[in-house]
C-alpha positions as CSV (number, residue, x, y, z in Angstrom):
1,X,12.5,7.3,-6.8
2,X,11.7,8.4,-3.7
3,X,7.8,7.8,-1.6
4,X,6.7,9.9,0.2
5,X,2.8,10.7,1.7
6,X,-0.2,10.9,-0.3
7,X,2.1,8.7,-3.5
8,X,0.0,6.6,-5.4
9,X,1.9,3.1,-5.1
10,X,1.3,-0.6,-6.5
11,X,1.9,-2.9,-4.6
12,X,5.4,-5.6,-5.7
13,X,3.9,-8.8,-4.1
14,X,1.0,-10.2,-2.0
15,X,0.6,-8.9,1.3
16,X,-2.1,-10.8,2.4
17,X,-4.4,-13.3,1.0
18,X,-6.8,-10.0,0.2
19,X,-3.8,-7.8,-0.9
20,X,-2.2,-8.8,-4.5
21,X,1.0,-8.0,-6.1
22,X,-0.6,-5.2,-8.2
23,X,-3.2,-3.4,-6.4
24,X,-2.7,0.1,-6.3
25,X,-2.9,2.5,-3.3
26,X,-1.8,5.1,-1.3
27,X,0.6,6.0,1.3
28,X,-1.1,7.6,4.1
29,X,2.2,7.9,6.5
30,X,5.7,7.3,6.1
31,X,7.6,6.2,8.9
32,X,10.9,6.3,7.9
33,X,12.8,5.5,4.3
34,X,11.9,1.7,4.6
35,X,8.0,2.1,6.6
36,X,5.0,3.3,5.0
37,X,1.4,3.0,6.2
38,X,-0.8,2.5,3.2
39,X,-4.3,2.5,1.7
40,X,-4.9,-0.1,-0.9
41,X,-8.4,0.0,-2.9
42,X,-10.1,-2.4,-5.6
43,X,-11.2,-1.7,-9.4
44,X,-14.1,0.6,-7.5
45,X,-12.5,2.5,-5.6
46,X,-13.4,0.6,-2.5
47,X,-10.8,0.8,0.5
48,X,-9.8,-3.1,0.7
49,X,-9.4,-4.7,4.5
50,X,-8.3,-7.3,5.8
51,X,-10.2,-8.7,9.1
52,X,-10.4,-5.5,10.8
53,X,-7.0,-3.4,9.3
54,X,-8.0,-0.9,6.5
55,X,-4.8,0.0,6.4
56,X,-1.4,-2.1,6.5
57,X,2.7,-1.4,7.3
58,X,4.8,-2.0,4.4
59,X,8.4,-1.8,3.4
60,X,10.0,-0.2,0.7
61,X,10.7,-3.4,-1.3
62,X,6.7,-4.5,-1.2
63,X,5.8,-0.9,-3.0
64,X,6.9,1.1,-6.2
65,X,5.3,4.7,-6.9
66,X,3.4,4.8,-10.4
């Protein structure tokens, strides 16, 4: 299935020590058919970071659309 902007996506695997293999998001640019720039957020709604990144570059294989 193909992503493209503004998808809602979970993510397939941790990212980071803040960014867990099923936290949802959103893609807010994509690159190319393998690079997207996402959003992730928490239970609340709150836009999740990571130091000072709010928003992170992912592959293809670390997201699925839901």
């Amino acid at each position: 299935m193909e992503i493209k902007q503004y998808d809602v996506v979970e993510l397939t695997e941790d990212i980071n020590p803040n960014l867990k293999k099923g936290m949802h998001g959103a893609v807010l640019e994509k690159y190319n058919e393998d690079a997207y720039e996402i959003e992730v957020i928490d239970k609340n709604g709150n836009t999740l970071s990571f130091g000072t990144d709010y928003t992170f570059t992912v592959n293809k294989k670390q997201i699925a659309k839901i």
